[in-house]
C-alpha positions as CSV (number, residue, x, y, z in Angstrom):
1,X,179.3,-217.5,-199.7
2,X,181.6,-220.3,-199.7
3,X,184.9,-219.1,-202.1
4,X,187.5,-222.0,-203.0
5,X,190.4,-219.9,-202.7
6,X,189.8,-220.6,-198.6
7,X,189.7,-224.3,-198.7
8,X,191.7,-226.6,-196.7
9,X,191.7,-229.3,-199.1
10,X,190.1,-230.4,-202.0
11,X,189.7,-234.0,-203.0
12,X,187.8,-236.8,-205.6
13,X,184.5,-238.4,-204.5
14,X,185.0,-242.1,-204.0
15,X,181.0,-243.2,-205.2
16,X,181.7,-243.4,-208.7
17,X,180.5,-240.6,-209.3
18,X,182.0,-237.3,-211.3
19,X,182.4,-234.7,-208.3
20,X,184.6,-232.8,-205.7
21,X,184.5,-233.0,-201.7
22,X,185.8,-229.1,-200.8
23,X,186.4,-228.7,-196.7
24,X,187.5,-225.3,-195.4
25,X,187.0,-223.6,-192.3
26,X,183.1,-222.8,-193.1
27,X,182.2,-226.1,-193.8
28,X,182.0,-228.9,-196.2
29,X,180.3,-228.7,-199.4
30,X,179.9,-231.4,-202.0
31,X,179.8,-230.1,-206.0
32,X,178.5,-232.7,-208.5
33,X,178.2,-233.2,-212.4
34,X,175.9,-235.4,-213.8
35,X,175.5,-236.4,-217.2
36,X,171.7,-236.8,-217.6
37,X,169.7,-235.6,-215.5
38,X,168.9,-231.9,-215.5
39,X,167.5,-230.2,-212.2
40,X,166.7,-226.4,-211.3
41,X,165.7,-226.7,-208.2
42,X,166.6,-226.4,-204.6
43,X,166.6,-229.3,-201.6
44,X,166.6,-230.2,-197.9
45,X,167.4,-233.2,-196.8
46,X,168.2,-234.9,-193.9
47,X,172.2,-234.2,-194.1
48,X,172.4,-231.7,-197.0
49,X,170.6,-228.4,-198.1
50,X,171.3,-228.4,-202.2
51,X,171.6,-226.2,-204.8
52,X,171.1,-227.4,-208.8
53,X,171.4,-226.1,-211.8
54,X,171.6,-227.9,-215.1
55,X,173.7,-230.8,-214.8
56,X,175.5,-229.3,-211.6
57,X,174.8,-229.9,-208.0
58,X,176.1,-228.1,-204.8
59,X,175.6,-229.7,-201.8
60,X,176.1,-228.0,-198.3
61,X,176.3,-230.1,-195.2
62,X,174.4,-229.3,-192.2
63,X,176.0,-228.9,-188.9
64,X,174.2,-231.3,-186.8
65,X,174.0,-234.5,-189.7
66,X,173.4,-238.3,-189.2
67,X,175.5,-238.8,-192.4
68,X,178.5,-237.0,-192.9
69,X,180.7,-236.2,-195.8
70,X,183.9,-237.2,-194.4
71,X,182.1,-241.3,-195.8
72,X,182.7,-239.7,-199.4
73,X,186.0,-238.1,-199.8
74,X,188.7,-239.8,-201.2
């Protein structure tokens, strides 16, 4: 499971949006508040596999991805 004591760095998304771009060693993961919309669910996309709960979103990036995360991070 991904921990956030081993991340390399952690920095703001730069969408607009309210949310955190985590990189470590493992990976790079996208966590996400919203303000609206409420989701329980899980998702596969084409980049991401995600996790939501509530108003929160976890996003993992897939290793072989059209669209990666580096666009997003501040």
């Amino acid at each position: 499971m991904f921990n956030i004591l081993n991340c390399v760095y952690v920095k703001p998304l730069n969408d607009g949006t309210k949310g955190y771009r985590l990189t470590s060693k493992a990976g790079t993961v996208i966590y996400r508040k919203r303000k609206h919309k409420i989701r329980n669910e899980f998702t596969s996309g084409v980049s991401t596999f995600g996790i939501h709960r509530g108003l929160r979103s976890i996003y993992f990036e897939k290793s072989a991805t059209p669209k990666p995360f580096w666009q997003l991070g501040g």
